[in-house]
C-alpha positions as CSV (number, residue, x, y, z in Angstrom):
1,X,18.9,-46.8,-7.4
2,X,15.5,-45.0,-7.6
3,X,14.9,-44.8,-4.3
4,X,18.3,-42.9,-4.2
5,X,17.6,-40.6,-7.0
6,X,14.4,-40.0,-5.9
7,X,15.9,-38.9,-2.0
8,X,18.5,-36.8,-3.9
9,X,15.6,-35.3,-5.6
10,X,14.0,-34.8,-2.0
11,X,16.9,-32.7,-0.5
12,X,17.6,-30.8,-3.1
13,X,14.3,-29.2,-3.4
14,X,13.9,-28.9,0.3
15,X,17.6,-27.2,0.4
16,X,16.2,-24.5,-2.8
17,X,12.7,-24.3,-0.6
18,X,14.7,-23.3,2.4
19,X,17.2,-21.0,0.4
20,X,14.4,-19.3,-0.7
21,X,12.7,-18.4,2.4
22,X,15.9,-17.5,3.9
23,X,16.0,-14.5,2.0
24,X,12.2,-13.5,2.3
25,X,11.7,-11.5,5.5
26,X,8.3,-10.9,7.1
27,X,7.5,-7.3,7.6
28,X,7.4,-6.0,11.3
29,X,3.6,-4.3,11.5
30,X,4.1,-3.0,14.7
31,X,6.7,-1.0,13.4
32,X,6.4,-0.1,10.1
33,X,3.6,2.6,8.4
34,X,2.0,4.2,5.6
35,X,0.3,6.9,5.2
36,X,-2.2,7.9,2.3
37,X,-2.5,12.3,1.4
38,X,-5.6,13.2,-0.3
39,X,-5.7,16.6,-1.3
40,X,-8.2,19.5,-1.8
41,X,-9.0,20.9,-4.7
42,X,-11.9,23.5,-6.7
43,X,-12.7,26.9,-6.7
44,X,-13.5,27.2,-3.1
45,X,-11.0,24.9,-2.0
46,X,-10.0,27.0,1.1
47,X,-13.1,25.6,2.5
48,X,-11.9,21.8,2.3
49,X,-9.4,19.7,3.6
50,X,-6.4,18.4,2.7
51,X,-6.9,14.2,4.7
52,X,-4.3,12.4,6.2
53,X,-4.8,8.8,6.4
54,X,-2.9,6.1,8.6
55,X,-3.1,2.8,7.0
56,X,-1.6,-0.3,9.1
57,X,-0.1,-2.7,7.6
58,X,-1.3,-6.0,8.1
59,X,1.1,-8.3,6.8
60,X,3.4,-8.8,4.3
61,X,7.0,-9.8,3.5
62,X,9.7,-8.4,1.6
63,X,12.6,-10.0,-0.5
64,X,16.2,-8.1,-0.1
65,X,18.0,-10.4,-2.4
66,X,15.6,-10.1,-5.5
67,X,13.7,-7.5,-4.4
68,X,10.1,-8.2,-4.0
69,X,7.3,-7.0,-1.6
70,X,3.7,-7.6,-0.9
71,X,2.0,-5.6,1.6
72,X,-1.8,-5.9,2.8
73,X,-3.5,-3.2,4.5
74,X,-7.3,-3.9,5.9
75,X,-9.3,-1.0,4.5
76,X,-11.2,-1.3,7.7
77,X,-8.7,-0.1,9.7
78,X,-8.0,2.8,7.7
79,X,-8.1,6.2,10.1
80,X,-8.6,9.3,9.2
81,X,-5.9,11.8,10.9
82,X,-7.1,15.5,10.3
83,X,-5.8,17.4,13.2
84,X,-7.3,20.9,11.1
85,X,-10.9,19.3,11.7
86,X,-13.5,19.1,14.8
87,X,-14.1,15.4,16.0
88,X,-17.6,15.6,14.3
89,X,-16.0,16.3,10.7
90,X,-13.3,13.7,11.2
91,X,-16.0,11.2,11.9
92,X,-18.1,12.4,9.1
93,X,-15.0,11.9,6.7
94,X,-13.6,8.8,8.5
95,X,-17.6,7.1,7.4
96,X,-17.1,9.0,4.0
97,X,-14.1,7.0,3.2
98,X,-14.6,3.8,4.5
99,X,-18.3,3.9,3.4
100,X,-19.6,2.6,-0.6
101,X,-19.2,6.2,-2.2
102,X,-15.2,5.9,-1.6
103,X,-13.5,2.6,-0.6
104,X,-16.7,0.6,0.6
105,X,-14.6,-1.5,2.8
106,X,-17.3,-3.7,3.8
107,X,-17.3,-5.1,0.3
108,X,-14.2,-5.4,-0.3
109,X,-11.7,-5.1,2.6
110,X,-7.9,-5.7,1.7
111,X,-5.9,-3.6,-0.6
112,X,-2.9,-5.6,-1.7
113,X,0.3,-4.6,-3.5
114,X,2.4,-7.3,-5.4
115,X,5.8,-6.2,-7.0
116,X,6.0,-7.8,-10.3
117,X,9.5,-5.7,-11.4
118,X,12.3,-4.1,-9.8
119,X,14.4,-1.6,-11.3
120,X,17.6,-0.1,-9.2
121,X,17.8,2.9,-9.7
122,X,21.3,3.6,-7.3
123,X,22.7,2.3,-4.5
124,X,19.8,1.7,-2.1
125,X,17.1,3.0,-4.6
126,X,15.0,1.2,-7.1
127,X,11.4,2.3,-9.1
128,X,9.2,-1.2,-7.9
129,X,6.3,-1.9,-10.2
130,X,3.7,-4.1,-9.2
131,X,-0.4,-4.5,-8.9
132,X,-2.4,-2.7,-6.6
133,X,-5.5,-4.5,-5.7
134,X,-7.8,-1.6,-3.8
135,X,-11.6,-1.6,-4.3
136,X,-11.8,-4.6,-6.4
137,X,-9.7,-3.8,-9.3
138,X,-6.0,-4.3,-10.2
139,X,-3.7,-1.9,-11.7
140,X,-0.1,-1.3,-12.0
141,X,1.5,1.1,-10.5
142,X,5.2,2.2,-10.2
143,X,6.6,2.7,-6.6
144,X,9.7,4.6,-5.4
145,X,12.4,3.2,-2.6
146,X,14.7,3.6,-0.8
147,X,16.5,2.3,2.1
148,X,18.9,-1.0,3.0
149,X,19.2,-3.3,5.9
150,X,15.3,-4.3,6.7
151,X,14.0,-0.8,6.5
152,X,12.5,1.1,3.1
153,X,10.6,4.1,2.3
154,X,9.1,5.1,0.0
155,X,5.8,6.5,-2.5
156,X,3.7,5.9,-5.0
157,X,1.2,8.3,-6.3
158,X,-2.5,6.9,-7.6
159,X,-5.3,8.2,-9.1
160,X,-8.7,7.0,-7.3
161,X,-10.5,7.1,-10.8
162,X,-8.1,4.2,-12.2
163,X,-9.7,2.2,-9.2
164,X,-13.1,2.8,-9.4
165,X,-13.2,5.3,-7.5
166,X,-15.2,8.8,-7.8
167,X,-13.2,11.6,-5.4
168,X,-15.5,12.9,-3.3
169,X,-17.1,16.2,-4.0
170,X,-19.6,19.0,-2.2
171,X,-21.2,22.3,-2.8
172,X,-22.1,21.1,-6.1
173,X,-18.5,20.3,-7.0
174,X,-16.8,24.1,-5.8
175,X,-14.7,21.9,-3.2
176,X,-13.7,18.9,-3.7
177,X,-10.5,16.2,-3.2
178,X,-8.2,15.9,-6.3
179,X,-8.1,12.4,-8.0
180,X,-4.4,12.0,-7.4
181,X,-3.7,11.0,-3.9
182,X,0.2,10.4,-1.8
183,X,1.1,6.6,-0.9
184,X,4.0,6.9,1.6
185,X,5.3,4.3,4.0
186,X,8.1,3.3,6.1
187,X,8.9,-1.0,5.8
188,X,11.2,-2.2,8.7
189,X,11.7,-6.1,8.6
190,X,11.4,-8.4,11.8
């Protein structure tokens, strides 16, 4: 009798373990994105740059049925994307950002997002909330999506200070990058 209770006990965990990853789906990282916007900002800010940023994702995995997500990006392989800039200047602020006064991906090289809370906001729209792991430290954040069928976008926007992070500044502050910066992607399933 026990050894019959404890094989019904067997398959039906194995069948909920199964049932469970059938609705997880592993994001596609060849063919989704995201993209970080840092803005300029000061009195002199006509002499800065606005940044693009392309941010591969790394992995992750997405849950339709509940919904969930967690995305990791490798902070290494951050890019910078300034098409306004010489190749010297985009090298200067591709080192800036992935150097210890911004990011310092050396030390601490994934940024990771886990959704903690979904709220559906209409049909094929919901506000995720979740932590952000980026430069070592944790915070919540609340993201916007939309989409259906294996492929979402979205954004979120963050403030660098709430991670740490001091937005980088020159000619003794008169141009500068705002605090705020633009989280937007594009998730496709595989």
């Amino acid at each position: 009798m026990r050894k019959t209770l404890f094989l019904i006990a067997v398959w039906f965990l194995g069948t909920c373990a199964l049932s469970l990853a059938a609705s997880q789906k592993a994001i596609d990282t060849d063919k989704s994105r995201m993209t970080v916007r840092v803005y300029k900002a000061g009195v002199f800010s006509a002499f800065g740059h606005n940044h693009e940023i392309a941010a591969p994702i790394a992995a992750g995995s997405f849950d339709e049925e509940k919904p969930a997500v967690e995305l990791v990006v490798d902070a290494r392989q951050l890019r910078a994307l300034d098409q306004d800039v010489s190749d010297k200047d985009r090298a200067e602020i591709q080192e800036t950002m992935l150097g210890p006064r911004v990011l310092d991906s050396q030390k601490f090289p994934e940024i990771v997002f886990r959704s903690s809370h979904a709220e559906r906001l209409g049909d094929g729209k919901w506000a995720i909330e979740g932590g952000l792991t980026l430069h070592g430290q944790t915070q919540s954040v609340r993201v916007q999506v939309e989409g259906q069928g294996g492929r979402y976008r979205g954004w979120a926007q963050l403030k660098q200070k709430d991670f740490g992070i001091t937005p980088v500044a020159a000619a003794g502050g008169t141009v500068k990058v705002k605090n705020e910066v633009r989280v937007e992607f594009d998730i496709r399933g595989k």
